[in-house]
N, C-alpha and C positions, 0 to 999 in steps of 0.2 A: 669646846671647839669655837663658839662663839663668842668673838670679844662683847662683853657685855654692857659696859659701859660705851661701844660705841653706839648700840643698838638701842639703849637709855635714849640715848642722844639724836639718834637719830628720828623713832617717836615721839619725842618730845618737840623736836623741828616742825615735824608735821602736825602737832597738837597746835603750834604758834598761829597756823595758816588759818585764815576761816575758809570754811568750803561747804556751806550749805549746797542743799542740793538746788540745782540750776544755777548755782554761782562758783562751779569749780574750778574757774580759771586760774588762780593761783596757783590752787595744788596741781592742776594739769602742768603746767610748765613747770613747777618743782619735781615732779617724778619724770617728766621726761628728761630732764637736765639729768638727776641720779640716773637714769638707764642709761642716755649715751655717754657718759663716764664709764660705766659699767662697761661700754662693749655691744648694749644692742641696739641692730635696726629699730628704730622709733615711729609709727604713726600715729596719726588723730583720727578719726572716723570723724562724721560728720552729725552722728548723733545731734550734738548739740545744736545744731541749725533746724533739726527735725524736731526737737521736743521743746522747744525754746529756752534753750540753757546756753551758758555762756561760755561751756566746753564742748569735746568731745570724748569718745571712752580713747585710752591710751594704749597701744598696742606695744608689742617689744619681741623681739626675734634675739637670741644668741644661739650660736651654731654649739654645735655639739664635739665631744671631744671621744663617747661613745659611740658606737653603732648602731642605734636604738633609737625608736617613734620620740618626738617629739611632745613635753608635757606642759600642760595648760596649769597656770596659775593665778588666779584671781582674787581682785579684793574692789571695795568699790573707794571711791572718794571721796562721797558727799557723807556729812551729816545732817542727826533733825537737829531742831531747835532745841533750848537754847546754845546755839553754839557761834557766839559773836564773841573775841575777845579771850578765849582760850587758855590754859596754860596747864602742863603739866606741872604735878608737883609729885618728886620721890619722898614718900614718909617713910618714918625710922623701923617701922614694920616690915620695909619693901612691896607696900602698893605703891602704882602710882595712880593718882587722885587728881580730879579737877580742884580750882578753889573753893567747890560748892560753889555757885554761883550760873556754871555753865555745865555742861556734860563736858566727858575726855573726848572722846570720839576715835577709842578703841575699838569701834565700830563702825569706820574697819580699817582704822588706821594700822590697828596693831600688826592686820594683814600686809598689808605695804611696805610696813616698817621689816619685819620676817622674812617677805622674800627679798627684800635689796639686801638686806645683810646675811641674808642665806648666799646669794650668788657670791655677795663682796668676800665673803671666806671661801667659799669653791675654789676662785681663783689666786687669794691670796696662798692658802697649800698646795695649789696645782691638782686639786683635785678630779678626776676624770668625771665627766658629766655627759647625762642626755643632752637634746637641744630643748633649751628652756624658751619660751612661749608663755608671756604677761599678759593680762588685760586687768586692766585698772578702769572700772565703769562709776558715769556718771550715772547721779537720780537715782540709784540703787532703791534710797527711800522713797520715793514715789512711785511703789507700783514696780519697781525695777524698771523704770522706761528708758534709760540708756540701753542695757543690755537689751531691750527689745527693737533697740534700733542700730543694732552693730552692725557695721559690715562683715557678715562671718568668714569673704573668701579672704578676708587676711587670715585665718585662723587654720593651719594645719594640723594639730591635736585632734584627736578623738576622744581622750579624757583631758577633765578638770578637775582641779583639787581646788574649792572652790573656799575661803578663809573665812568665814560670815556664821559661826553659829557658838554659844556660850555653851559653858560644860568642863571641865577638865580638859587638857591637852591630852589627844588621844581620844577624842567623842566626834564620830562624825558620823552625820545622817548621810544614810544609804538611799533612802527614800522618800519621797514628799510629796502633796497629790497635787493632781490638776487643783486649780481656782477660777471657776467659771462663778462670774455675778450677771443677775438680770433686771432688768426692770420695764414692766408692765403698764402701762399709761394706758387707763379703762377710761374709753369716754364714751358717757351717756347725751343727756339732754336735760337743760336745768327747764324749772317750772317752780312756780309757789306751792308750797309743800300744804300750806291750809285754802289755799284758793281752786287751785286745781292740780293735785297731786298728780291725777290720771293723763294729764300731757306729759311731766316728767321719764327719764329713763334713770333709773337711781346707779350712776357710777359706782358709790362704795356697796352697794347693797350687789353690785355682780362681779366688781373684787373679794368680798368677803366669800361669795360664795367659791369660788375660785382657791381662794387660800384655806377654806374651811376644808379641801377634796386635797389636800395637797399632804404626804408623809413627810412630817418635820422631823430633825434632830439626827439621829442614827439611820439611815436609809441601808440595812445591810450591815456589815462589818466594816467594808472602807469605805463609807462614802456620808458627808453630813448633808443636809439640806437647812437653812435657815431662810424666812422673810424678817428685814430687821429695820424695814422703816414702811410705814403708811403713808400717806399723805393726799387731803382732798377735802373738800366741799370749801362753803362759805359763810354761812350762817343755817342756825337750824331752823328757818323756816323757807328753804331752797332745799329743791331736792337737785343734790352735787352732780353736775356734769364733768367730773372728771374724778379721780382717783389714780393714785400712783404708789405702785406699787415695788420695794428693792427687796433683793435676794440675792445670795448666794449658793453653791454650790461646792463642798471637796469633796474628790473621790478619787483613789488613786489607779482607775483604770480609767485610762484614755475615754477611750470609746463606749464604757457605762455612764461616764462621766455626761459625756454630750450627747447621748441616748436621755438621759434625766432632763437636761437641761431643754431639748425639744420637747417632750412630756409635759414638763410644766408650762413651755410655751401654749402646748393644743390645749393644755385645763384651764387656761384663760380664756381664750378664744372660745372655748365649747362653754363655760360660765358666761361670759359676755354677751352672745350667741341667744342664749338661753333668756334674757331679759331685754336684748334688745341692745346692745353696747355694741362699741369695737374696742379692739385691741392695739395700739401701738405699740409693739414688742420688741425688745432692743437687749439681747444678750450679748455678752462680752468672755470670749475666753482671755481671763488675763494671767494665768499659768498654767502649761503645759504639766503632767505628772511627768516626777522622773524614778530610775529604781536601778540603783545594781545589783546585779545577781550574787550569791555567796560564791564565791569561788572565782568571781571575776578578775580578771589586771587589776583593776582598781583597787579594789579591797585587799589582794593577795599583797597587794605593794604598799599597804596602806599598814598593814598587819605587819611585815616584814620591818617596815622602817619604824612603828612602833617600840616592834620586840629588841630590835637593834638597840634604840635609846634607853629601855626599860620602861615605857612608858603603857600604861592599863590600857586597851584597845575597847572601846564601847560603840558598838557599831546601833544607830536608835534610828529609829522612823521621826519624822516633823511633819507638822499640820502646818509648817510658815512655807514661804515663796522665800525664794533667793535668786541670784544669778542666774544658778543651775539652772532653773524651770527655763529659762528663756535657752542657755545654750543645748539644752535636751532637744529646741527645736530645729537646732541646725548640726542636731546629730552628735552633740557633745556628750559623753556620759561622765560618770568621776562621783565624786562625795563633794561633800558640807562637811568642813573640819573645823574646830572650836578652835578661835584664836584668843582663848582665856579673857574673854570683856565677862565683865560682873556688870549687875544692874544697867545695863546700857538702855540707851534712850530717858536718862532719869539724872538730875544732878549730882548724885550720888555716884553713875556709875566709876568704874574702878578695874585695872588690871594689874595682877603681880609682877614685878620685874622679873623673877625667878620665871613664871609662864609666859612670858616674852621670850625671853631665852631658847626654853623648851620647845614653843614654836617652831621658830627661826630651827634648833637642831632639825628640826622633825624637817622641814621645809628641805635643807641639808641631803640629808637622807633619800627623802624624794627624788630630789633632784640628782643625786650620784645613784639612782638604784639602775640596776641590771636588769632586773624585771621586765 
C-alpha cells in the first residue's frame, strides 16, 4: 500500500535537516509545510520560548471521514549529538545508514517520516478515516521538555500512539514508570579537622549516614531506587561543610512512587538532624508513570491493526521516559510503538527500509481503524 520509494525519500529529506535539540527550527517549518499540504490545521505552541529552544512542538488537526474519537500521533524532532551535517545512505542490504560519521536520526525521524506518508496514501485511495491529531515535540532528548511544556488544550485525543521505542515493528510498551530524581544538599559547618575538630559539623559524615538507612536497587517488584553521585568537602584536613547528594527514583505506581520519594526526603533530614546539619532538599518529578490495561482501546486497536498487516504484536514494559510520561499527565493514554531505529543514539545507528514501510502500514491501519 505504501509507495516506498517515496517514503525513502521522504526520510531521507528529514535526515538532510539538522535539528538538534533546542535548535529545531528548520525541521519545525519543514513538517509544518508537509501538514498543510496535507490538509491540516497547523499550530506551534510556545514551548520553545519556555525551554529556551528555537522552536515550538507542532500540532496538526485533519478532520475525519469516520465517526469516531480522534487519534493522537506522535514523534519528536530533535536529535543527540552527533548529528551536524547528516545523510542518509540506502545500502545494497536495504538499511539505511548514516556515513558513520554522524547518527541517522531515525530517532525519531522515522516517526515523522511514517505518519506523513501514512496520511499521504489515506488520501491518495480515498481511504475512510478517524480524525487524525499530530504532535511533533521538541527537546524530546532532554528530559522530554518540550512535551512537558505543551499546550495540551490543543490536544483532543485521549489516546496516543506514541513512535519512539526500537524492537521489531509490532513491539510496543504498554507501560513505563514514574521517574522521580532528588538531590539532598547536607550543610554542616567547616572547622580544622587536626586543630579543632570538635567545632566542626561533618557534612559527609550525616549524608553517609543518611544513604547508609536508605533501601537501594529493587525497592519491591516495580520500583528501583538508586544515589548515583556524591559530591563535597575540600581538603582532608577540613571537616566538609557541605555534601550533595543525587538520586533517583522508578516505580510504576504513581503515588508509591512519591510516597518513597518523601521517605527519603525525611531520612535526610532525621540523619542531618542527628549530627547537627541541615538539609536543602530539592526533588524533582520528572516523569509521570503510565499503563494501559489488557483489554483497553489502545491495545485492542493496536492488536487488530497488527493482525491485519501480519505483523508479531509484543506488548513489553520499559524502564525509559518518552513523550508518553508527559501526555499521561494531561490525561493522554496510548502505547510506545517501535519505529524500527537499530542502535540509535550511536554512529552506527541504522533502520531498514522494509521496517519503514512496515511502519507507515501499521500507522495506515491505525489511522483507518473502526475501533
Amino acid at each position: 500500500m505504501i509507495n516506498r520509494k517515496r517514503i525513502i525519500d521522504t526520510f531521507s529529506a528529514m535526515v538532510d535537516i539538522d535539528s538538534l535539540s533546542f535548535k529545531e527550527r528548520q525541521m519545525a517549518d519543514h513538517v509544518t509545510a508537509r501538514l498543510t499540504e496535507l490538509g491540516f490545521t497547523v499550530k506551534e505552541d510556545n514551548a520553545g520560548e519556555k525551554i529556551g529552544g528555537s522552536a515550538g512542538n507542532v500540532y496538526g488537526y485533519l478532520p475525519g471521514t469516520l465517526d469516531t474519537t480522534p487519534l493522537l500521533f506522535s514523534a519528536h524532532m530533535d536529535t543527540v549529538e552527533p548529528g551536524i551535517g547528516r545523510k542518509a545512505i540506502l545500502q545494497a542490504d536495504g538499511r539505511i545508514t548514516s556515513d558513520g560519521t554522524t547518527i541517522l536520526g531515525a530517532d525519531d525521524q522515522a516517526g515523522i517520516a511514517a505518519t506523513l506518508e501514512a496520511v499521504q496514501t489515506i488520501q491518495e485511495k480515498g481511504l475512510p478515516h478517524r480524525p487524525i491529531e499530530v504532535l511533533f515535540t521538541v527537546a524530546e532528548e532532554a528530559h522530554c521538555m518540550g512535551s512537558a511544556a505543551i499546550d495540551s488544550a490543543m490536544i483532543q485525543s485521549k489516546e496516543a500512539y506514541v513512535m519512539d521505542l526500537n524492537g521489531h515493528i509490532g513491539t510496543a510498551a504498554y507501560r513505563a514508570p514514574a521517574i522521580m530524581s532528588f538531590t539532598a544538599t547536607v550543610k554542616g559547618k567547616a572547622s580544622h579537622a587536626g586543630v579543632a575538630p570538635q567545632d566542626g559539623i561533618h557534612a559527609i559524615r550525616a549524608a553517609a549516614l543518611a544513604v547508609s538507612r536508605l533501601e537501594l536497587g529493587h525497592v519491591g517488584e516495580e520500583m528501583t531506587v538508586n544515589v548515583g553521585v556524591i559530591e563535597g568537602g575540600s581538603a582532608s584536613n577540613v571537616i566538609p561543610d557541605t555534601c550533595k547528594v543525587v538520586g533517583e527514583i522508578r516505580g510504576f505506581d504513581q503515588t508509591a512512587t512519591l510516597a518513597q520519594l518523601d521517605q527519603i526526603g525525611a531520612c535526610f533530614h532525621q540523619a542531618a538532624a542527628e549530627v547537627g546539619a541541615t538539609v536543602d532538599w530539592a526533588p524533582d518529578v520528572t516523569f509521570a508513570a503510565y499503563g494501559a490495561e489488557e483489554g483497553s482501546l489502545a491495545i485492542e486497536r493496536y492488536r487488530a491493526a497488527c493482525e491485519q498487516l501480519g505483523l508479531p504484536v509484543s506488548l513489553i514494559t520499559t524502564y525509559g521516559g518518552s513523550d508518553l510520561n508527559n501526555l499521561a499527565t494531561f490525561g493522554i493514554g496510548g502505547l510506545v510503538i517501535s519505529n524500527g531505529m537499530v542502535d540509535c543514539h550511536s554512529v552506527g545507528e541504522y533502520i531498514v527500509a522494509d521496517d519503514l514501510e512496515k511502519l507507515a502500514n501499521l500507522v495506515v491501519a491505525l489511522m483507518t481503524s473502526e475501533v
